[in-house]
C-alpha positions in Angstrom: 57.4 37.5 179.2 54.0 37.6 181.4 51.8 40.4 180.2 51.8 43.5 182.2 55.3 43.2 182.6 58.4 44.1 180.1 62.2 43.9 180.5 64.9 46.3 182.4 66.5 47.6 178.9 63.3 47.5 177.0 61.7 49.3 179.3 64.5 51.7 179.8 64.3 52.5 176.3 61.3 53.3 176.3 61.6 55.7 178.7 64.2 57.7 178.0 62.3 58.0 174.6 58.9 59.2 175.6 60.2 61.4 178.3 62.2 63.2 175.7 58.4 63.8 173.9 57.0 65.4 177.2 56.1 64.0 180.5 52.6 63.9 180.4 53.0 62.4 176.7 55.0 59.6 178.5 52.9 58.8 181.7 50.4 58.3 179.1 52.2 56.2 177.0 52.7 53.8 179.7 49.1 54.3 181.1 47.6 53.0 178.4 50.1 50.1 177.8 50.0 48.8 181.7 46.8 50.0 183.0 43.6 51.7 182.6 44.2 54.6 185.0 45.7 57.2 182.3 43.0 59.6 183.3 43.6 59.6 186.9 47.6 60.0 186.7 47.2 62.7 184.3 44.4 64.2 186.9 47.2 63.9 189.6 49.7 65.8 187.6 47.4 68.8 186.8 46.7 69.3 190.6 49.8 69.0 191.9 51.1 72.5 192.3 54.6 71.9 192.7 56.8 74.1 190.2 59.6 71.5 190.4 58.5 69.7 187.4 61.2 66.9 188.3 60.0 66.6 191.8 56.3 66.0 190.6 56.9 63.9 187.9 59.3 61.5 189.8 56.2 61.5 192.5 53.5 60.5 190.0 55.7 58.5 188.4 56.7 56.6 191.7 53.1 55.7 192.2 52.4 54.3 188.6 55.6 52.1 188.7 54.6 50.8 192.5 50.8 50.3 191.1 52.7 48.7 187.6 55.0 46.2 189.2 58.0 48.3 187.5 61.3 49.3 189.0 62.9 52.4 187.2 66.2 54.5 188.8 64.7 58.0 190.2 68.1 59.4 190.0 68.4 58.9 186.1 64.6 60.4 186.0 66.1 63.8 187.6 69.2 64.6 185.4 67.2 63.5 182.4 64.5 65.7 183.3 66.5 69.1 184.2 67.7 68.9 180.3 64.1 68.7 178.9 63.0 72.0 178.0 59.6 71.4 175.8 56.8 72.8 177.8 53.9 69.8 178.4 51.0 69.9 176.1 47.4 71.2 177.7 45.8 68.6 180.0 42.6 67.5 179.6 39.0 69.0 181.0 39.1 68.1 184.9 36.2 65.6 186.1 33.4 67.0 188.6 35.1 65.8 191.6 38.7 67.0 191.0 36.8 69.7 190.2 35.0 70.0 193.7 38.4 69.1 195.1 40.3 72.0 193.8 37.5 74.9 194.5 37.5 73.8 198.4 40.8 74.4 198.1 40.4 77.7 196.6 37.6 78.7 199.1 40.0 77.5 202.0 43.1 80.5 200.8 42.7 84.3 201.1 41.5 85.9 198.3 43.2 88.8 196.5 41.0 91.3 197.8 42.2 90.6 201.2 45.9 90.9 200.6 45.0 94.1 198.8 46.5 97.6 200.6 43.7 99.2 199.1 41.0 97.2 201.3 43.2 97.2 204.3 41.8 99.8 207.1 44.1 102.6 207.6 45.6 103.0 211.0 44.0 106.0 212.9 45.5 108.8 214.2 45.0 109.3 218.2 42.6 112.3 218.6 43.7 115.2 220.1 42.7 116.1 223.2 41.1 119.7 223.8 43.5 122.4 224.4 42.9 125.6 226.3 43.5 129.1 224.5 47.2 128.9 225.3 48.4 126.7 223.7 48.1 128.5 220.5 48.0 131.6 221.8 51.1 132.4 219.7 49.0 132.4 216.8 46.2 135.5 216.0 42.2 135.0 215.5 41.6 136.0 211.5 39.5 138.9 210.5 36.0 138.2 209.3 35.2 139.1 205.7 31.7 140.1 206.2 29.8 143.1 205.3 26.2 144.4 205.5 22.9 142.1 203.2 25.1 139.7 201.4 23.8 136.9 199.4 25.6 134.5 201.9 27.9 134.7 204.6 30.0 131.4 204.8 30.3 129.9 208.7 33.6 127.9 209.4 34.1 126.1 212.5 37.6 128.0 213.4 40.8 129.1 212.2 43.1 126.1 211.4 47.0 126.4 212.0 47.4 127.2 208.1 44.9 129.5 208.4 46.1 131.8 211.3 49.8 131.7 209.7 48.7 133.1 206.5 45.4 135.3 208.0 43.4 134.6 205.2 40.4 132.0 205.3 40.2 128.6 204.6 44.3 128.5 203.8 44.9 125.1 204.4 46.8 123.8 201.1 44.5 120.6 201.4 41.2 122.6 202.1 38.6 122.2 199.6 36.3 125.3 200.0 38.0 127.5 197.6 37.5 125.4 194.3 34.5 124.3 195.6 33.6 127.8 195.4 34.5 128.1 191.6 33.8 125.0 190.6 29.8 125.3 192.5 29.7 129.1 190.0 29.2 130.8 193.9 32.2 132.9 191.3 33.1 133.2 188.3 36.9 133.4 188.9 39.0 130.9 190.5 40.0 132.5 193.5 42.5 131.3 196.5 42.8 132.1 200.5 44.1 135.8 199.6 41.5 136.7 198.2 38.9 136.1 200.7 39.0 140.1 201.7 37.4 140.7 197.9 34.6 138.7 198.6 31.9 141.2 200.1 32.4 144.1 197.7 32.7 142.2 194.3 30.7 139.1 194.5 28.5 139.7 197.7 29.9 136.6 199.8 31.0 136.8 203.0 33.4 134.6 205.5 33.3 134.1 209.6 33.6 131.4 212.2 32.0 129.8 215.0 34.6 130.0 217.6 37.5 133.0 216.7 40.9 131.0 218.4 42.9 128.7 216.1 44.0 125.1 216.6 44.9 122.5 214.8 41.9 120.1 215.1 38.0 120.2 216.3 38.5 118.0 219.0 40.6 120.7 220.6 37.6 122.7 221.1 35.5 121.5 224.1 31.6 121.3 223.1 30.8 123.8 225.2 32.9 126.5 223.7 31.2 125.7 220.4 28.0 125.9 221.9 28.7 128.9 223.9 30.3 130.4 220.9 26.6 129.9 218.8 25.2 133.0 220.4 27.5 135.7 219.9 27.4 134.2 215.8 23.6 134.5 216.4 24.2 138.3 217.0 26.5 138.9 214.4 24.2 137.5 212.0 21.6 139.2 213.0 23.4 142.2 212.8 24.9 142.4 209.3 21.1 140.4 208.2 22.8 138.4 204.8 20.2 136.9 202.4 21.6 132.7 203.6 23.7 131.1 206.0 26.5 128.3 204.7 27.0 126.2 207.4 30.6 124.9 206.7 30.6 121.6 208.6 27.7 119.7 210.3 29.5 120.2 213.8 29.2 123.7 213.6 25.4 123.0 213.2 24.9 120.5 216.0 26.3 123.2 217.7 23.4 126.2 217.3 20.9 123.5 217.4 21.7 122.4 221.0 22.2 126.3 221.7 18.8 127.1 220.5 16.9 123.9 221.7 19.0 122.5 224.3 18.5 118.9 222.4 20.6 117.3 220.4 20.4 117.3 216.5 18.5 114.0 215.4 20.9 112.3 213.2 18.1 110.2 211.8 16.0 113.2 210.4 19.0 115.5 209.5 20.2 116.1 205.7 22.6 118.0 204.3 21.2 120.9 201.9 18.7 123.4 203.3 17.5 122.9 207.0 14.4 124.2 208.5 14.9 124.3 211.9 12.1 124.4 214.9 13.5 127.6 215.8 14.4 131.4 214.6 17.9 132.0 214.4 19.6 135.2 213.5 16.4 137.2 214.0 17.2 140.7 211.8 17.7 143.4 214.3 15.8 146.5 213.3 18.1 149.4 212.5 18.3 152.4 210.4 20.2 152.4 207.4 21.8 155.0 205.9 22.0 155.6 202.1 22.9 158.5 199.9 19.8 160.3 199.6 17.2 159.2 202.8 17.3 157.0 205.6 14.9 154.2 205.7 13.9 151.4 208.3 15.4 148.1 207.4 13.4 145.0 207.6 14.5 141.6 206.8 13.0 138.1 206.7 14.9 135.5 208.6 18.4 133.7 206.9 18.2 130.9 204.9 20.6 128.0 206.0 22.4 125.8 204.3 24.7 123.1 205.6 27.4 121.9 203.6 30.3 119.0 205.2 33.5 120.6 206.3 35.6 121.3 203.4 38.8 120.8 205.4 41.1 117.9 203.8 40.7 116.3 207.2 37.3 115.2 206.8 37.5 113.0 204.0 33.6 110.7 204.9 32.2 112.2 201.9 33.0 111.9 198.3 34.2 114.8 196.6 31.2 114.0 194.3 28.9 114.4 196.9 30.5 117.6 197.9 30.6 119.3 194.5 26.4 118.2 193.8 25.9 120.5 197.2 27.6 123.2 196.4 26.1 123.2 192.9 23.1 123.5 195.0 23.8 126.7 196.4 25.6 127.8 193.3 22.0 127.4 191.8 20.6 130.0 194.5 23.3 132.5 194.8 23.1 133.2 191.6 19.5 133.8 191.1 19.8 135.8 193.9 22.6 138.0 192.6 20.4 138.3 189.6 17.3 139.6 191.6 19.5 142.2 193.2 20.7 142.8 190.4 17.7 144.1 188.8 16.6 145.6 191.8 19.7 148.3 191.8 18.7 148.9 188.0 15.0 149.5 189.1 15.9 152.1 192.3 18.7 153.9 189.6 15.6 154.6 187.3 13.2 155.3 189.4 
């Protein structure tokens, strides 16, 4: 027998043997007997990503015998194969090329991140289109919770549908402004929407709006109204004089800004937190006030303002992180001014 070469039922043997022990253990087997090209076959199996462990076998397999000078049945390869069940042992370290090889084919598929419904971009909703008073003229502008020198008077854009159903501020069962307000220590109590009547008289707060009809987005409010809308707020703050504005939503500021300058709000130089604006707004109007024993002159300084995002489950562009540092913010200076007053009422009993 030439070398290189064996018989039909020798080799048959053989076979049937070393398949039985794995089929990588086998390939090898006859690698190393007929050729020196064991670590390339084994190579070939590792990157072929078939899971039909017959079909990729028999195709490796096909190869060696063609290369080998050996003629072996395919068909008693496949019903020998379906009955082994012993996974193959762990190949060998890959060379540099295969190596090279599979990573350009990794580069070449999408990755996971891709596929992922978490990175996909949500489809948006198509913007409403502004709509004129009656369209929701079925539903009733809200009553302002405001009263005379508060601490801070809180400035939402305008009722939402939730809102006018109810009548009571910021009622929208996704709207953020009401544990924002506990959560920021603006109050010690967690409070909801019904409770937005209490707010003047036990913790010195106060709610209004910028435009007084309800609708179910911004974008159904025309610029104009909003800007239009900036002067009779101007008065009413002027009026009741609180200690600080709380702008609630940078729209709303954009707003008075074009009102009082006629430019637009430079987005490069604006920040949310406290704004000093080239301008006087809310000027306190000079007025007698009446208390239990004399009447005095009242004079204020100008409102501090403070612009916070909209807290409005809508608006989801900033983190509620973000939000809550804000708030905490203002927290900070409510407080110290509730404290000042405070000590001023004990000072005036005394004295």
């Amino acid at each position: 027998m030439a070398k290189g070469s064996c018989g039909n039922d020798a080799c048959t043997n053989r076979f049937f043997f070393f398949f039985f022990l794995g089929t990588k253990g086998f390939v090898g087997y006859l690698c190393r007997k007929y050729t020196n090209k064991h670590h390339l076959i084994i190579l070939m199996i590792n990157k072929h990503e078939n899971d039909d462990r017959t079909l990729s076998f028999n195709g490796l397999l096909n190869k060696f015998v063609n290369a080998s000078h050996l003629s072996l049945n395919s068909s008693s390869l496949s019903s020998s194969s379906s009955s082994s069940s012993s996974p193959p042992p762990p190949p060998p370290p890959p060379s540099s090329s295969t190596t090279t090889a599979n990573s350009a084919h990794t580069d070449q598929l999408p990755s996971s991140r891709q596929s992922s419904p978490h990175n996909k971009k949500k489809r948006k909703r198509p913007q409403r289109q502004y709509a004129p008073p009656s369209t929701y003229a079925h539903l009733s502008p809200i009553r302002d919770s405001i009263d005379y020198e508060l601490i801070c008077l809180f400035v939402g854009l305008n009722p939402g549908i939730a809102t006018a159903q109810k009548g009571h501020a910021f009622a929208g069962p996704t709207n953020l402004f009401w544990p924002l307000l506990f959560e920021s220590g603006c109050v010690t109590s967690k409070l909801s929407f019904k409770d937005d009547s209490s707010l003047p008289s036990k913790w010195q707060l106060g709610i209004t709006n910028l435009v007084s009809r309800p609708t179910a987005e911004q974008s159904e409010l025309s610029k104009q109204e909003m800007i239009d809308s900036s002067e009779s707020l101007e008065i009413k703050i002027a009026t009741f004089r609180p200690i600080s504005i709380c702008i609630v939503g940078k729209g709303i500021w954009e707003s008075i800004y074009r009102f009082k300058t006629g430019k637009i709000l430079p987005q490069a130089s604006f920040t949310y937190g406290w704004q000093s604006p080239p301008f006087d707004f809310a000027q306190p109007i000079m007025m007698n006030v009446k208390s239990e024993n004399h009447v005095m002159q009242s004079q204020h300084q100008l409102p501090r303002i403070f612009v916070v995002p909209s807290t409005s489950g809508r608006v989801a562009a900033y983190s509620r992180a973000m939000k809550s540092e804000l708030w905490a913010e203002l927290g900070s200076f409510i407080n110290s001014e509730r404290k000042k007053k405070k000590k001023k009422l004990l000072y005036n009993i005394r004295a």
